[in-house]
N, C-alpha and C positions, 0 to 999 in steps of 0.2 A: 738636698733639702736642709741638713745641716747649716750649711753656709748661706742659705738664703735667710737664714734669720740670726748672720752673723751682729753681735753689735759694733762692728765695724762698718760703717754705712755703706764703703765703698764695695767692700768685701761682700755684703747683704746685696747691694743692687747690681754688680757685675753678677753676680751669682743668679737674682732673678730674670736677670735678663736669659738667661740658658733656656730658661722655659718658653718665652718667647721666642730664639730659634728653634727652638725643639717642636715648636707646633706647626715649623715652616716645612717638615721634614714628612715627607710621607708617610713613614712608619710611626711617629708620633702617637698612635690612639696605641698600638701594641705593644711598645718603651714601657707607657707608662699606665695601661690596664690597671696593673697591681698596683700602682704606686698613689692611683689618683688620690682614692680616700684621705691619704695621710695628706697629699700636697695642697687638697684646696683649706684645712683650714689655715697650713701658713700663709698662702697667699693673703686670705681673708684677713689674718691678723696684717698681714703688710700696708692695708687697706686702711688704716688708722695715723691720724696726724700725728708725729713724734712729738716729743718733747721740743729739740730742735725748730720744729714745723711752726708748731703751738707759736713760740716765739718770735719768730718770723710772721705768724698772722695778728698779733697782736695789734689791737685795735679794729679790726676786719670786720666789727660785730657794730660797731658805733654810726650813727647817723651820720651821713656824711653827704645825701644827697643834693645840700646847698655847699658843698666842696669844689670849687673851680677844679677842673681836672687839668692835670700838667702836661703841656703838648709833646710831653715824649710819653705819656701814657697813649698817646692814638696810635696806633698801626698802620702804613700805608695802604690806603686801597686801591683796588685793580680792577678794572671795568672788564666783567662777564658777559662773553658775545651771545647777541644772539643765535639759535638757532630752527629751522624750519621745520622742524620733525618733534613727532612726541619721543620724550627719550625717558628713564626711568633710572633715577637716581639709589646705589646702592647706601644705605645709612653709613656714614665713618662713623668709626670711633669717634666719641667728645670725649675729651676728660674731662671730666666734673669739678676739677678746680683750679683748670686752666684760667689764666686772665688775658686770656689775648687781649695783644695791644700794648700789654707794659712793658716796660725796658728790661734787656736781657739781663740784669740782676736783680730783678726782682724773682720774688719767691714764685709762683704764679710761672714764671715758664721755665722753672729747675725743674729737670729730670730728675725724678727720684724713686725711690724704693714704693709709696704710695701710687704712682702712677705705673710705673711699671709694674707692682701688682694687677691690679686695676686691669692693664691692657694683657694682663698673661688670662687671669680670669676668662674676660672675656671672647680671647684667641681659643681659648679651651673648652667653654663653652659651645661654639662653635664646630669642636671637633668630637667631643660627647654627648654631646644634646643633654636630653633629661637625665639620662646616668649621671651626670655630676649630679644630680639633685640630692640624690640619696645621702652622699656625703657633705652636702652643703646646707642642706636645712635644718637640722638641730644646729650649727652655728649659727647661721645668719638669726634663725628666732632669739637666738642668746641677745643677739647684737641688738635685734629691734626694741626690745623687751630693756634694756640695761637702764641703768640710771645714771650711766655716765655719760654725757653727749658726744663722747669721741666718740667712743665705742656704737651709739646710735646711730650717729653721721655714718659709721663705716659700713653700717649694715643697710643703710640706705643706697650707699654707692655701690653696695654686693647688687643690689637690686636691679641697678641698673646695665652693669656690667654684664649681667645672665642675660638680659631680656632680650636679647635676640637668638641665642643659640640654644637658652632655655624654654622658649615661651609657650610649647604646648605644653610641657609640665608643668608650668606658673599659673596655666588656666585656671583650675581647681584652686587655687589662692587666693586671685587676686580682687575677687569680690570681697573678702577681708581687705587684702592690702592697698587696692584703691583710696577706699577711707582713708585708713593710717595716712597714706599719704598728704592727702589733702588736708591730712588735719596737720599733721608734719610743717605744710606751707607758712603756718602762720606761727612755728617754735618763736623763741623767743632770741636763736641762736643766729645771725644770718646765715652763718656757715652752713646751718643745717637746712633754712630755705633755699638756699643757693642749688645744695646736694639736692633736694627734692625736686626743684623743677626741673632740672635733668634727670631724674630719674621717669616722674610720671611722661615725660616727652616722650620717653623710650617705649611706653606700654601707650600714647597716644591711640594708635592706631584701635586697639581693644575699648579702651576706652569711648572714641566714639560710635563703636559698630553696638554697644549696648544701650539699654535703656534711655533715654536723654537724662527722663529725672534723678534715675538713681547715681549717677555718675555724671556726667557730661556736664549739665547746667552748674552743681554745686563747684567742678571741679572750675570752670568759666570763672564763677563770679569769685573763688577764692585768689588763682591766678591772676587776674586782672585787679584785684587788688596788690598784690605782690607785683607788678607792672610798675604800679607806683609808692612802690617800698621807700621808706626812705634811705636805705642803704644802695649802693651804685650796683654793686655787682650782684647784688638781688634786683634789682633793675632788670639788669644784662642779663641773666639767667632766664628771668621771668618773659621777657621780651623774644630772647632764642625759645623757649619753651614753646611760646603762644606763636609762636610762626610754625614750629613742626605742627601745633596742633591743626592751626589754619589749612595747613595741605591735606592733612587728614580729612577733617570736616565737612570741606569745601561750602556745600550752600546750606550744610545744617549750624551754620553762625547764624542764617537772616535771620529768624527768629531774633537775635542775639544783638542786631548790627549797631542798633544806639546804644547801648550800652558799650559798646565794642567800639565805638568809634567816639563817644564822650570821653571812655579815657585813655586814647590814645593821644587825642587832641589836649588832654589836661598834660599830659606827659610833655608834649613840647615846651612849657612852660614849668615844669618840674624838672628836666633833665638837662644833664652838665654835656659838652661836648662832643664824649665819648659814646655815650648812648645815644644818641639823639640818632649819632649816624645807623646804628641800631634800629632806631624805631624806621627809619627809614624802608627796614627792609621787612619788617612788621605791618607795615602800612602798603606797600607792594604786595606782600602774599596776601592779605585780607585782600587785596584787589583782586589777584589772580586765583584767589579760591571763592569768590562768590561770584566775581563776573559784572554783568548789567543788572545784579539785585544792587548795586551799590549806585547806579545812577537815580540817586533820588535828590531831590531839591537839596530836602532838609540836611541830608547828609552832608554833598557836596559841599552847602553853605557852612558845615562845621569843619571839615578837614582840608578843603581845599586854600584858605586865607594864608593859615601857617607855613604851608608848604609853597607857597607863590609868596611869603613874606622873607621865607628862607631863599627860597631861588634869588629875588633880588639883592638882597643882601651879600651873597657873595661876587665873589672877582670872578671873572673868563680862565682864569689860572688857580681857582681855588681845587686843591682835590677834594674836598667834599663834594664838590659837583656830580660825582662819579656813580655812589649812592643815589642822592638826589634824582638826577637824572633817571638813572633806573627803576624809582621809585612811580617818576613822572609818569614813563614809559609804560610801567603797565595798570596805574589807573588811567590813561588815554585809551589803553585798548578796554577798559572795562568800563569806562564811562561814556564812552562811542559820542553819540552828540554831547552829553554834558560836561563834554572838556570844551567845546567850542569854546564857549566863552575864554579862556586862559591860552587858545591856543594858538591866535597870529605873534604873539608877543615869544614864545617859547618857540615856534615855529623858526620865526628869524633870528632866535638866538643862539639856536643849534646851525643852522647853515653858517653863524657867523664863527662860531666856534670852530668847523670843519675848514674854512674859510684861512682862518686866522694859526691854526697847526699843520694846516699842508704850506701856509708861506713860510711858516717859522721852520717844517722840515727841510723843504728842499733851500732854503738859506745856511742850515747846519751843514756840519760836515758829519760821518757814519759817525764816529768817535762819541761826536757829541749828543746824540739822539738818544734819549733813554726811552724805558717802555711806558712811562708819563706822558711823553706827549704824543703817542701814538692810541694810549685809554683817552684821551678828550677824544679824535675823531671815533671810537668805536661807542662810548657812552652818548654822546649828539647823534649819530647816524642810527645807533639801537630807538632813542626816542623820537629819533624822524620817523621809523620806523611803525613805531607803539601810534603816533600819531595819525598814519595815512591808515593803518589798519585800524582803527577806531574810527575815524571819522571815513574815510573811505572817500567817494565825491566831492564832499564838501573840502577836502584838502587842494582840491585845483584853483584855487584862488591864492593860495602860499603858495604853491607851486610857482604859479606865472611871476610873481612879484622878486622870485632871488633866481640867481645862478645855479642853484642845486647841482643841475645833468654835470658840465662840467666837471664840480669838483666832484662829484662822484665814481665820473671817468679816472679821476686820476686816485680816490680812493680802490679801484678797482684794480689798481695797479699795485699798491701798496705791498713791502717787501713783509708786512707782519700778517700774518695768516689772519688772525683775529679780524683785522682791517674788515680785509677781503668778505670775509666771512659776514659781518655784519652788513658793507656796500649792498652782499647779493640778495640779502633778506630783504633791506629798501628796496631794491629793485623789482623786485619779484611783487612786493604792496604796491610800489606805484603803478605797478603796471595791470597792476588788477581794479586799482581805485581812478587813474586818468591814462588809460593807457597812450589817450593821442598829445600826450607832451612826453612821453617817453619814447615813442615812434621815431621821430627824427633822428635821438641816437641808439636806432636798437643795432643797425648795421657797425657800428663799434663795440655796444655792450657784448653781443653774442659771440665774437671771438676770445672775448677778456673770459667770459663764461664759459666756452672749450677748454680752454688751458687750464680751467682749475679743477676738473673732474679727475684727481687726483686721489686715489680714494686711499693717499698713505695721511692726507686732513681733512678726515670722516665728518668735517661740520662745516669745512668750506665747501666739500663734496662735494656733501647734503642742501648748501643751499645754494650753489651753484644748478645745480641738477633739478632743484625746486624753483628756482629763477626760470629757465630753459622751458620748463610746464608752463608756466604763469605764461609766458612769451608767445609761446605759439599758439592759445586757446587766442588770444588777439590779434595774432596773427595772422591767424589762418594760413593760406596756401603759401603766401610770402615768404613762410618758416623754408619752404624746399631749399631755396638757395644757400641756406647754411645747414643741413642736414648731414653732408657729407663733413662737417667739421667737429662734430659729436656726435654721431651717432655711433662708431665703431667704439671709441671709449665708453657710452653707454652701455654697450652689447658686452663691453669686457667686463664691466663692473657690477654689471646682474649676473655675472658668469663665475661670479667671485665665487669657489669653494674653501677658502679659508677658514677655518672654526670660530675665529675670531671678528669672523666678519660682521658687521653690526647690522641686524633687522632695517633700521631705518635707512641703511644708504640701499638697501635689494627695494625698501618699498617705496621709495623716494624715484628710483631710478624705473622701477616698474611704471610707475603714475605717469610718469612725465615720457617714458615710450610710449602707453598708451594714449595720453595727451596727444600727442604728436601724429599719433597714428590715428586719431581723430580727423586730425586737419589734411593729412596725408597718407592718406590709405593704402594708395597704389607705389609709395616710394616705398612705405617700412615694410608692406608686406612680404617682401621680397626676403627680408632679414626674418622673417618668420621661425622658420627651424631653428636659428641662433638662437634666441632666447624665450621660445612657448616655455617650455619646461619651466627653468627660475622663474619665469613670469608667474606664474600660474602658483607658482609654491609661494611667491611670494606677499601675492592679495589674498589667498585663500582665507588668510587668519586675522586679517584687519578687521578692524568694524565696520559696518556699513555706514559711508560717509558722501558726499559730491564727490569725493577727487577719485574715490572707489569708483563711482556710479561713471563718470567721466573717462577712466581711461578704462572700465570693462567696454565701454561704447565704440571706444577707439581698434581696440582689439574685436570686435566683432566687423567691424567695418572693412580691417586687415586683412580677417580671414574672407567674408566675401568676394576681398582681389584676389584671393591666393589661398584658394578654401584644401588645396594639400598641403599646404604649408607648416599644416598641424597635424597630419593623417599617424608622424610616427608617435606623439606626442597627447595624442585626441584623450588618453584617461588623464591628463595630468589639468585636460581642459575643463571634461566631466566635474572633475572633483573642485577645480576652481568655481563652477557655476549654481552647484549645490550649497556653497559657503554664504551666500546670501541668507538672512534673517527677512529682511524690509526689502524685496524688490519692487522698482515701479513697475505697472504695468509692460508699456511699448519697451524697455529693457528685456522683462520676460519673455517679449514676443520677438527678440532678436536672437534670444538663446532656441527658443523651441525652433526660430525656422532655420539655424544653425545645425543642429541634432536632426529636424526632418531630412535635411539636404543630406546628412549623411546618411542616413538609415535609408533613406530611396537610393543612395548610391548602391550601398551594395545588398541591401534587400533585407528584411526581417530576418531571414534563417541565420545568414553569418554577423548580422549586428547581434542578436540573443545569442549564438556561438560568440561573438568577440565578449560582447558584459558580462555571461558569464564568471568570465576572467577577474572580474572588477569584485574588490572585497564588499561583503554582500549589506555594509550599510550605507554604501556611493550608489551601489543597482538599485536598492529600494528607493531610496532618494529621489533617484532619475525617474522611476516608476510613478513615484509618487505628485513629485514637481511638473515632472516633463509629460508621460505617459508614456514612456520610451523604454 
């Protein structure tokens, strides 16, 4: 501890980095029991910009939002695939005065004694919960309370740094520090809005689960002002902030949405480069957190000009596109028909796009191929994508007019996983939105799609395995013939005991057996014993949804070819069919005559002998639901 607050900086930040592997370390909460109290207020103090630091940000405070920003301030970007499963992002760390995107000697991405604080805090938090509190709140109060804005900044950034390993101890405070914050938004320091909107990001979630008016609306309209800061990296802060909040939110913005959408759209017309590609992905989560409350005229006619002004404007080779494009993608899926309008022209300029880097690839040689040109096809196929699943029918008119099928075969083929990944999600929309122009190549698709049920690329897997569902609900009986090319990889990959194994590839894989076993009854049943069990453990816990309702249909259908095929397995069935909240009727009435069929098998005395056995709030259930 000593030497972490050597003033030798080197000496100071080798030293705090100890605490960070020490939290990697099992025994870590026992080390340093005794030691905690003393060691969070160094860290706290490390938490403060040096003198050195100071100097280095000078200037950082001053208006600069009509500043041309310098094209080595942009950071390359990389086009994120899509994928067909709900999946549940863990928070990273931010650091609060990271600049990503600027060149590696600026101050902004130096390692230092402040950040490494910062990230030891909040490793440790994580490992003592609210026990650090005790030792950390008479300092952080010192911090917020000070009149020196380093020292406030710092106690700002303590704030943020707890809040997740702290935050049932933070409960009881943060109806105080809410305010403080929001009033924080509009210091006079950037430094210190900058720290602030990553701070209230981090307590988002709380924030909107209370009141609207006491919290929520003021903290909207202060934010959204700091949106359009005139400072850049109050910009960027402000912009990151109001996206974490927007997934939070989700449709408690409508209320909100003109206001929320005037000054995003003023923002394109305020912002330098750098941000802008920012707003981009600001304007994406607003989409993908309200949904079809965003296809309104009025709206449409204010956000959609900019961004169809921007699409034109650059090149087929511009990496902005990448953003952009993604951006596209999921307001198409939230504006469903009211992207029509925008959408033959953006249609053929994605097919030309896929078009024009699978010639440029296979013209390269390996060497020369970077992961650039392989993000244009996965951003164009992500918003073909966004496209058919919004418009859905109405996309069969861009369908007939280009090549698509083709180069999607040969995207299907592609040696970058990502590719692949994104191809099977197209596919899987088209085939639900015009399945009879995917038809003709489905006898090529479906083996591209066995071979990638790989489940060591849990997202190519996943939509590989969700491609496969989508295919044979149109299928129908036609699916038999390639059953044998996937099904045993199916049966292995529900079968997965691995701890590590991820919920969506067991429930992805469950759906699309059951799917299948819709359409073919008398083939899957046979695999019956293979995968009842996983099956059954694995919808138990979803929400009641169509693809739920669909492959319990399939699985009922199974068991009527092959009604022993479950006999050793039958509680793991019970207890899958109790998990319903919302059943349809005729669904109900294929379970009850499932359950009758066996209780006439072997007679009321040894079925009340077998339930018995059943933990007694799965009996009552079945009593209750069933009459069984």
């Amino acid at each position: 501890m000593v030497r972490t607050q050597d003033t030798d900086k080197s000496v100071s930040l080798e030293s705090c980095e100890f605490w960070l592997a020490l939290a990697e370390h099992a025994q870590c909460r026992d080390i340093l029991q005794s030691h905690i109290e003393e060691l969070v207020p160094i860290l706290i103090k490390g938490m403060r910009y040096s003198e050195h630091d100071l100097l280095l940000l000078e200037g950082r405070d001053e208006c600069d939002s009509e500043v041309a920003d310098k094209e080595s301030d942009i950071r390359p970007r990389f086009a994120k695939s899509r994928s067909k499963t709900l999946t549940s992002v863990h928070p990273e760390y931010i650091d609060s005065d990271s600049d990503d995107g600027t060149s590696g000697d600026d101050f902004g991405n130096e390692w230092n004694i402040r950040k490494c604080s910062a990230a030891a805090l909040d490793v440790l938090s994580n490992i003592f919960h609210d026990e650090l509190l005790c030792s950390l709140i008479p300092t952080l109060n010192e911090c917020l309370i000070h009149t020196n804005w380093v020292i406030k900044e710092s106690g700002i950034l303590v704030l943020g740094a707890i809040a997740e390993g702290c935050m049932n101890g933070m409960l009881q405070h943060l109806e105080e520090l809410v305010p403080f914050l929001i009033i924080s938004l509009s210091d006079q320091r950037a430094l210190i809005r900058i720290i602030t909107c990553w701070t209230l990001s981090r307590y988002a979630r709380w924030i909107v689960q209370n009141p609207k008016d006491l919290f929520f609306k003021n903290l909207l309209d202060v934010l959204l002002q700091r949106v359009l800061d005139d400072n850049k990296r109050v910009q960027e802060a402000a912009c990151s902030a109001f996206a974490t909040i927007e997934e939070e939110a989700c449709t408690e913005l409508v209320p909100f949405l003109f206001d929320i959408i005037q000054t995003l759209v003023y923002a394109f017309s305020k912002y330098q480069h750098k941000n802008l590609l920012i707003l981009y992905d600001a304007i994406g989560t607003l989409a993908e957190s309200v949904g079809p409350y965003l296809n309104n005229q009025e709206y449409i006619g204010m956000f959609m000009p900019p961004l169809i002004e921007r699409w034109n404007s650059l090149g087929d080779n511009d990496k902005d596109l990448f953003p952009l494009l993604e951006c596209l993608s999921s307001l198409a899926i939230a504006l469903q028909l009211g992207f029509l309008p925008y959408a033959e022209p953006v249609f053929k300029r994605c097919v030309r796009l896929i078009e024009c880097n699978l010639v440029h690839l296979v013209s390269s040689n390996e060497e020369s191929v970077n992961e650039i040109d392989h993000d244009f096809l996965i951003v164009a196929l992500d918003l073909l994508s966004g496209l058919t699943e919004g418009l859905q029918g109405n996309i069969e008119n861009l369908v007939t007019q280009t090549n698509l099928f083709p180069l999607l075969y040969e995207c299907m083929q592609d040696r970058i996983p990502e590719v692949r990944q994104s191809s099977f999600a197209l596919l899987g929309d088209l085939t639900r939105a015009c399945y009879q122009y995917v038809e003709p190549f489905a006898k090529e698709f479906i083996p591209l799609l066995s071979k990638n049920l790989n489940p060591d690329l849990i997202s190519v897997c996943n939509n590989s395995t969700w491609a496969i569902g989508e295919l044979a609900i149109q299928m129908g009986r036609e699916i038999q013939t390639y059953i044998p090319l996937f099904i045993t990889l199916l049966i292995q990959n529900i079968n997965r005991s691995e701890p590590d194994t991820p919920k969506t590839l067991l429930e992805n894989t469950a759906i699309t057996i059951g799917r299948i076993g819709n359409v073919c009854p008398d083939v899957l049943s046979t695999f019956l014993p293979q995968f009842i069990r996983p099956w059954c453990i694995a919808l138990r816990t979803i929400r009641d949804n169509e693809e739920k309702d669909s492959a319990f249909r399939g699985l009922c259908a199974m068991i009527t070819c092959n009604p022993t095929g479950i006999i050793k397995e039958f509680i793991f069935f019970c207890d899958a069919i109790v998990s319903w909240n919302n059943l349809l009727p005729d669904l109900k009435d294929m379970f009850t005559k499932i359950l009758s069929t066996y209780v006439n098998e072997i007679g009321l005395e040894q079925w009340k002998s077998y339930t018995d056995q059943f933990p007694p709030p799965l009996r009552e259930k079945l009593a209750f639901l069933y009459n069984v």
